[in-house]
Rosetta silent file (secondary structure, phi, psi, omega in degrees, C-alpha in Angstrom):
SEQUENCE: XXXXXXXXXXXXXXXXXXXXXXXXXXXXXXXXXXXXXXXXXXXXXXXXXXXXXXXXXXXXXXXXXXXXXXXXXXXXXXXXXXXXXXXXXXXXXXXXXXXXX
SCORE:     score description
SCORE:     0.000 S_00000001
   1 L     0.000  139.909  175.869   49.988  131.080   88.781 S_00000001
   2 L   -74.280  125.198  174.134   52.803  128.919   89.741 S_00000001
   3 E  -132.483  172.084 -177.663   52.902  125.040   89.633 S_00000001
   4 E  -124.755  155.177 -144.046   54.794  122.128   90.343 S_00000001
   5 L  -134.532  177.237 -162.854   53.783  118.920   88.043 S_00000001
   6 H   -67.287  -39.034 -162.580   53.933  115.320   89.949 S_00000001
   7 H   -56.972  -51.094 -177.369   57.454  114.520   88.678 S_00000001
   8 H   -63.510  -54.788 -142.360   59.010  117.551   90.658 S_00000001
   9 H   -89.264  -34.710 -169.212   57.126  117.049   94.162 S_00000001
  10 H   -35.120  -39.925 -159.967   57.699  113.219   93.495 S_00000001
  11 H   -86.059  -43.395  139.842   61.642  113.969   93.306 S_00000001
  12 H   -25.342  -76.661 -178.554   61.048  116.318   96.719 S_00000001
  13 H   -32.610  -37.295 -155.849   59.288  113.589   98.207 S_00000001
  14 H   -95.386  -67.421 -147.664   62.076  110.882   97.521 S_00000001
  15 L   -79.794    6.401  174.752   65.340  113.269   98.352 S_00000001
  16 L    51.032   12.418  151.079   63.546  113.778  101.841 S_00000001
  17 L   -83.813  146.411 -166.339   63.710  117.801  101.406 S_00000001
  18 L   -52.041   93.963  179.701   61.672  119.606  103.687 S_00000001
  19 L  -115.292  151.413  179.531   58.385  120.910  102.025 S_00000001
  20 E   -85.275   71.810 -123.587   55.644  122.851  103.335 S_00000001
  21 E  -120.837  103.790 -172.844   52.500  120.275  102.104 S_00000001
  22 E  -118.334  109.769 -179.028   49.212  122.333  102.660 S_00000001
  23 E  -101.211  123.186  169.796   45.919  119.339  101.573 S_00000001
  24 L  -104.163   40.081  174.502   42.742  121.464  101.121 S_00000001
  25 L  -104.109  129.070 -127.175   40.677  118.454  100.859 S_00000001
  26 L   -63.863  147.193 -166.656   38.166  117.806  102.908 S_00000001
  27 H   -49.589  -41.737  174.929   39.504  115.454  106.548 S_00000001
  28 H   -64.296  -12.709  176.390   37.734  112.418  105.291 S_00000001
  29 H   -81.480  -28.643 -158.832   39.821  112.306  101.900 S_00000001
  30 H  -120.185    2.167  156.170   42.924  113.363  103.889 S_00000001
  31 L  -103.316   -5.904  148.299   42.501  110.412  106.543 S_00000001
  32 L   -88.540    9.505  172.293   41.891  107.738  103.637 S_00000001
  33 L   168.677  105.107  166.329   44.963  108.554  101.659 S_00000001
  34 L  -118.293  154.064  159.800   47.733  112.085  102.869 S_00000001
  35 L  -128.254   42.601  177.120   51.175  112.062  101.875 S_00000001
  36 L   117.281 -174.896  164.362   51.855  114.454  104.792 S_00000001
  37 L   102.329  158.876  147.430   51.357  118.011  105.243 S_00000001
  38 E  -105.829  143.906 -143.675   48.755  120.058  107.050 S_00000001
  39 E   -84.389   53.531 -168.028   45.137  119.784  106.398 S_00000001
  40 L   -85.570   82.397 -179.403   42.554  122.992  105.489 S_00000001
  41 L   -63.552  128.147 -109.432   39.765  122.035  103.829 S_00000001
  42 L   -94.854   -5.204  157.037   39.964  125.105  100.876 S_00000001
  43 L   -84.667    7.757 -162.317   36.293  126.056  102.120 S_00000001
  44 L  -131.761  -14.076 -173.396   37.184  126.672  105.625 S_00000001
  45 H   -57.597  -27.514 -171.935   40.906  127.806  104.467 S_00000001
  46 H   -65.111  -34.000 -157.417   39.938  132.076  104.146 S_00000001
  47 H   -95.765  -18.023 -124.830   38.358  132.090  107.758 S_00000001
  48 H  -138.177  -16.627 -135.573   41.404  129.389  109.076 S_00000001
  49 L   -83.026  -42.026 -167.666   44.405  131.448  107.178 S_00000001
  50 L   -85.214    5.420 -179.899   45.892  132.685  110.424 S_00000001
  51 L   -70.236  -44.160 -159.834   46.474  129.130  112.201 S_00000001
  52 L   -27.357  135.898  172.684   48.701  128.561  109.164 S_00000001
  53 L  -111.878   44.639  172.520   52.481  128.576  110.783 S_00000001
  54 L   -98.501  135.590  158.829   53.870  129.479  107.513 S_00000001
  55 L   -87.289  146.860 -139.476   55.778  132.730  106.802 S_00000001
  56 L   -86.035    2.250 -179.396   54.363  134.609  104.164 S_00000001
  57 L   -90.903   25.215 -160.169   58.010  134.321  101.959 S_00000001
  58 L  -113.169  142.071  176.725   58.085  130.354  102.718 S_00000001
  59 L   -64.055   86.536 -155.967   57.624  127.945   99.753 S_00000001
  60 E  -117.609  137.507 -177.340   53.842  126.321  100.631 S_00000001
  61 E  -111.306  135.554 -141.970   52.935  123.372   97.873 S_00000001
  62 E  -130.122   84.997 -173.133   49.231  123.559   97.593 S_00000001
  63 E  -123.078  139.487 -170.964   47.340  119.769   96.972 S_00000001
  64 L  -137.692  163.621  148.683   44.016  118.277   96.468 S_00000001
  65 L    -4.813  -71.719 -171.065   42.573  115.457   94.112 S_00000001
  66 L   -99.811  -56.104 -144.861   42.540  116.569   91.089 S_00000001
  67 L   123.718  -12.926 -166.084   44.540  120.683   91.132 S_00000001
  68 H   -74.982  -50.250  166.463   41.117  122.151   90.998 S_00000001
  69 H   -50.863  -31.105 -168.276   40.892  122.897   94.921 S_00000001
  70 H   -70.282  -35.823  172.336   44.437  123.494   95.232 S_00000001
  71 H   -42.242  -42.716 -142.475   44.038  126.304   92.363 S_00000001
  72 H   -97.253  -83.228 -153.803   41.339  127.895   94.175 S_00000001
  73 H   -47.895  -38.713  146.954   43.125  127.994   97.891 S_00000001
  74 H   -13.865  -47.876  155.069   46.461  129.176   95.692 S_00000001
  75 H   -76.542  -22.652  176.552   44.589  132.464   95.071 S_00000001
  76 H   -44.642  -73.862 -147.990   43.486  132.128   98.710 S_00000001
  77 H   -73.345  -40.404  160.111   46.494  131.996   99.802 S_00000001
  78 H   -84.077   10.468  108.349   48.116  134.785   97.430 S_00000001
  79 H   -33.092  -49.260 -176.296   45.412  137.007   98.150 S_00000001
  80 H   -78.443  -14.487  165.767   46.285  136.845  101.871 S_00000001
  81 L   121.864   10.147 -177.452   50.014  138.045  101.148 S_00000001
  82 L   -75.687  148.045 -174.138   51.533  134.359  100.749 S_00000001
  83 L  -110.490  -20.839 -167.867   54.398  135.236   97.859 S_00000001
  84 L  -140.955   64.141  176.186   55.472  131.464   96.991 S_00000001
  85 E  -105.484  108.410 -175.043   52.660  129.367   96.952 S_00000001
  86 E  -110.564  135.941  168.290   52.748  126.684   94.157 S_00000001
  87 E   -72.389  108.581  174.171   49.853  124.242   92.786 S_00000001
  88 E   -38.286   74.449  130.843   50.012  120.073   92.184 S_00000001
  89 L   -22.532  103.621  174.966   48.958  119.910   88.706 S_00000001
  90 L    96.451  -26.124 -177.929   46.609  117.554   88.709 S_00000001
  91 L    63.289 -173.757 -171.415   46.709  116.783   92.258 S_00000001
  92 H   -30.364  -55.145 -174.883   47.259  113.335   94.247 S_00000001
  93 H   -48.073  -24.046 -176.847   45.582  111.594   91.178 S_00000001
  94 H  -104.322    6.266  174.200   48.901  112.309   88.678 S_00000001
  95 H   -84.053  -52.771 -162.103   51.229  111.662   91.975 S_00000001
  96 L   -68.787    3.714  169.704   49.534  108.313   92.499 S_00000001
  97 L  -128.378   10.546  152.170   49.699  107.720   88.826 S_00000001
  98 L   -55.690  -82.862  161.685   53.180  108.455   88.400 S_00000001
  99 L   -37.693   -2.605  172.866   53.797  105.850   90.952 S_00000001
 100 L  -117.788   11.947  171.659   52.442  103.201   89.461 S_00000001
 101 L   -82.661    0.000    0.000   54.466  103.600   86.383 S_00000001
C-alpha cells in the first residue's frame, strides 16, 4: 500500500498544490480540527463511494487520526477501482506534531 509520511503532505500543504484530501473521521473530529478536504466517515465510506467526485486515476490522500482509518478506507477505496490512493502515516497526529517542531 502506498503512503505519504507528514513531511511530504506538509510540503503539499505549504507550496499550495492542489490535493485531493479525503478525512474518514467521523464529522465531530473533522469540525474540531480539518485541514481541508472532503469528509467520509470510513464506516459510511463503502455505501457513500459514488458521491466521491474523484476520477478513479486522480491522486486521493487518505487521512484520519492516527493512519489506522485511513489504511482501512485505502483498501476501500482500491477495492472500488481507485488506482492512486495514498495513506497519512500516522495521520493528523504526526502532521500536527511536525508542526510544532
Amino acid at each position: 500500500m502506498c503512503q505519504i509520511n507528514a513531511g511530504q503532505l506538509n510540503e503539499l500543504l505549504n507550496n499550495g498544490t492542489p490535493i485531493n484530501l479525503l478525512d474518514v473521521r467521523e464529522a465531530i473530529e473533522f469540525n474540531t480540527f480539518n485541514i481541508g478536504g472532503v469528509n467520509i466517515p470510513v464506516n459510511r465510506l463503502a455505501a457513500n463511494i459514488n458521491k466521491l467526485s474523484y476520477n478513479k486515476t486522480d491522486q486521493i490522500i487518505v487521512i484520519c487520526s492516527a493512519g489506522i482509518r485511513s489504511k482501512t478506507a485505502q483498501e476501500i477505496l482500491t477495492e472500488n477501482g481507485f488506482k492512486n490512493v495514498l495513506n497519512l502515516k500516522g495521520g493528523l497526529l504526526a502532521l500536527q506534531k511536525l508542526k510544532q517542531i
